[in-house]
C-alpha positions in Angstrom: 215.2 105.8 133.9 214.2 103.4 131.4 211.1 103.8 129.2 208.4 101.0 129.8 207.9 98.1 127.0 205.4 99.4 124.1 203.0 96.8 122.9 200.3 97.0 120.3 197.0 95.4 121.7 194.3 96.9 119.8 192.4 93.8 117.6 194.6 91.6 115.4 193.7 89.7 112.1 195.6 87.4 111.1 194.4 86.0 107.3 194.1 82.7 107.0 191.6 82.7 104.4 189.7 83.9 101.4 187.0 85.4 103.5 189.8 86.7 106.0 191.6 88.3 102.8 188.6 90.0 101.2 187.5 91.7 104.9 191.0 92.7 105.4 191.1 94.6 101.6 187.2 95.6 102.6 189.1 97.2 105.6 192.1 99.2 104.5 190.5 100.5 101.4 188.8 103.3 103.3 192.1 103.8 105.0 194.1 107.0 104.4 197.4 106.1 106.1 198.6 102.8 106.9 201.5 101.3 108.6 203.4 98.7 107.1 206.1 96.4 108.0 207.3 92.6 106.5 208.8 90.0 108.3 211.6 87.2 106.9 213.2 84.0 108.3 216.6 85.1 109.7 219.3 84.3 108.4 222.7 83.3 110.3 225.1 82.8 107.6 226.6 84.5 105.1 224.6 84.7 102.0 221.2 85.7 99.8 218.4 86.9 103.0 215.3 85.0 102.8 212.3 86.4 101.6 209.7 88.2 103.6 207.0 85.4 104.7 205.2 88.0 106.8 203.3 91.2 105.7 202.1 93.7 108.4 199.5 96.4 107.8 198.2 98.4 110.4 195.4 100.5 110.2 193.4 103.3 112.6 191.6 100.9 114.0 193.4 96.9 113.4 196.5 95.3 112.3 196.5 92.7 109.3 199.0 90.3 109.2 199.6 88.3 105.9 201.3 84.6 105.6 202.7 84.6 102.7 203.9 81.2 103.0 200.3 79.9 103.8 197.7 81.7 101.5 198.3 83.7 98.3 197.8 86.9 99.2 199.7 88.8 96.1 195.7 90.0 94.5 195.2 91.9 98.3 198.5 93.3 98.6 199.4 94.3 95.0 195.9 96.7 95.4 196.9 97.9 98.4 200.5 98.9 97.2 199.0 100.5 93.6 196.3 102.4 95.4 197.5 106.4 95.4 195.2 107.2 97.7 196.4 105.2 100.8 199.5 106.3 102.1 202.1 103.5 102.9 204.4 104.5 105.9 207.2 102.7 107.4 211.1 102.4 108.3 213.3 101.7 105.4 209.9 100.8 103.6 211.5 101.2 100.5 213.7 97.6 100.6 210.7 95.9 102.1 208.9 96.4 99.1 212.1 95.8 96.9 212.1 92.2 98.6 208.2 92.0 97.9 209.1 92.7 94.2 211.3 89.6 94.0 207.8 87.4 94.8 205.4 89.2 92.8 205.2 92.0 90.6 203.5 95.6 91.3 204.3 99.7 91.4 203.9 100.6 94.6 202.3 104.6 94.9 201.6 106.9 97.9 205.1 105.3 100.0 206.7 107.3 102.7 209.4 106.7 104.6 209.8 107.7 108.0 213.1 107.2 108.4 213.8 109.7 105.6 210.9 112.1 107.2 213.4 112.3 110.5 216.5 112.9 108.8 215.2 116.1 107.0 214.2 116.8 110.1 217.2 116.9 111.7 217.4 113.3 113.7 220.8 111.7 113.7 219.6 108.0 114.7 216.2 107.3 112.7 215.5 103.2 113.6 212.1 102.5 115.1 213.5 102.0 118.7 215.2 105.3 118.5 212.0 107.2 116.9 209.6 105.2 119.3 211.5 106.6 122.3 211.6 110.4 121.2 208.2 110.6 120.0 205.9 107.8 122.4 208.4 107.5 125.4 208.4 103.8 124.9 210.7 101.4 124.3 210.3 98.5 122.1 211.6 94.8 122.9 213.3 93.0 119.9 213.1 89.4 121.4 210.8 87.9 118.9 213.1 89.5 116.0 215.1 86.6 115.2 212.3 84.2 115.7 211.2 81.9 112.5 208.5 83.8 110.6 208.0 80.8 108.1 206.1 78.8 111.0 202.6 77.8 109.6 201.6 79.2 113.2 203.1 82.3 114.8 203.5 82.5 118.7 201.6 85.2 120.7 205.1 86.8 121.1 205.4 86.8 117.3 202.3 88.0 116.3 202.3 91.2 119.3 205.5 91.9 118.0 204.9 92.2 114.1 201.8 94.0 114.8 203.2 96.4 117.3 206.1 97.3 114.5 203.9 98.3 111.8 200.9 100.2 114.7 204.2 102.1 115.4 205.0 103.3 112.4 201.5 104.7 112.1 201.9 106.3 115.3 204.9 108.0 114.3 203.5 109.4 110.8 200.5 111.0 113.0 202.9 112.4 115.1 205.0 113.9 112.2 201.9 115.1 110.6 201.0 116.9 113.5 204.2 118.4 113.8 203.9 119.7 110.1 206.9 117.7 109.1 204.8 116.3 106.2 204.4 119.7 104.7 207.5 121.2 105.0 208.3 123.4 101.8 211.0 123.0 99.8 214.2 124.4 101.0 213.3 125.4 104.7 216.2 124.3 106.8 215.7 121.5 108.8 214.5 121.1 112.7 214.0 118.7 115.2 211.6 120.4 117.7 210.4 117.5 119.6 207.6 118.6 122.2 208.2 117.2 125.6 204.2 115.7 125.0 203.7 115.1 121.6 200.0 115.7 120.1 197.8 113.1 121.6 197.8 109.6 119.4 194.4 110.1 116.8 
C-alpha cells in the first residue's frame, strides 16, 4: 500500500526584507533545534553545480525561507550557523554548508547529520524519502526538485516543497531523540529498533 503524500503546512516566511530578516533571526534565536535544508538551480549538464539560491530553516513552530539571490541575507545566516547553542540538523548537511562556504564565509557549530545518525543506527538507505517513510509513514513527492530556485518568485509548489524538506528533517531529529539515538555512548553496537508508532511529533 502506498504511504499518502507528506506536506508541511504549518506558517511559512518567506524574507523578502530587512524587517522580514531581523523577525526571522528574532525567531530562531530562542530555537534549540532547527531543520535546515538549501536549494540550487539544477543543473543538466556536465559541469561545476550552481550555487544554493535557497536557504530553508524550519523551526518548532515556522519555516524561513531565504533568497539568496534577492536580499543579502549572509549577516542572518552566518549567526545562525556560529550559534553553539542551536542545533543544525539535516541530510547530508555537511555539503550544503560546504556550498554556503563558497558565498560567504563562517564556522558553522552545533551541525548534525541525520543521515549519519541512521547509519550508526543501523539503516542501510538513509535519504529523506527513505527516513520519512520508516519514521512518519509518509512519502514525500520530489516534483518541484528540479524546478528553478533562482526565480525572483517561487511557486506554491516550490515553496511547500522546500519547507516541507527542512520541517522533515526536524521531525526526524525529534524522533531520533526520542529514541535515544542522540545519546548513544561510545562503542554500544548499533540498532535499528524502529517502533511500529513512533513517539508522537513535539
Amino acid at each position: 500500500m502506498q504511504l499518502p503524500i507528506l506536506r508541511y503546512d504549518g506558517p511559512l516566511h518567506v524574507c523578502l526584507t530587512e524587517a522580514d530578516l531581523a523577525a526571522a533571526a528574532d525567531a530562531i534565536r530562542l530555537e534549540r533545534v532547527i531543520g535546515f535544508d538549501t536549494e540550487s538551480r539544477p543543473t543538466f549538464r556536465k559541469g561545476p553545480a550552481h550555487p544554493p539560491c535557497l536557504v530553508q530553516v524550519a523551526t518548532a513552530t515556522a519555516v524561513y525561507l531565504f533568497q539568496l539571490n534577492r536580499l543579502n541575507c549572509t549577516t542572518v545566516l552566518t549567526e545562525i550557523f556560529e550559534n553553539p547553542q542551536i542545533r543544525k540538523v539535516g541530510i547530508a548537511i555537511g555539503r550544503d554548508l560546504s556550498e554556503l562556504q563558497k558565498l560567504f564565509p563562517f564556522q558553522s557549530t552545533g551541525v548534525l547529520d541525520l543521515g549519519d545518525v541512521a547509519k550508526k543506527n543501523g539503516l542501510e538507505q538513509t535519504g529523506i524519502r527513505n527516513l520519512a517513510g520508516l519514521f512518519l509513514h509518509r512519502r514525500i513527492t520530489k516534483g518541484a526538485q528540479t524546478s528553478n530556485w533562482a526565480a525572483p518568485e517561487l511557486s506554491p509548489k516550490q515553496l511547500t516543497y522546500a519547507a516541507t524538506d527542512a520541517w522533515i528533517c526536524r521531525e526526524l531529529y525529534l524522533k531520533f531523540e526520542g529514541l535515544g539515538w542522540l545519546t548513544q555512548p561510545t562503542g554500544e553496537p548499533p540498532h535499528a529498533h524502529i517502533p511500529a508508532h513512533p513517539p508522537a511529533r513535539q
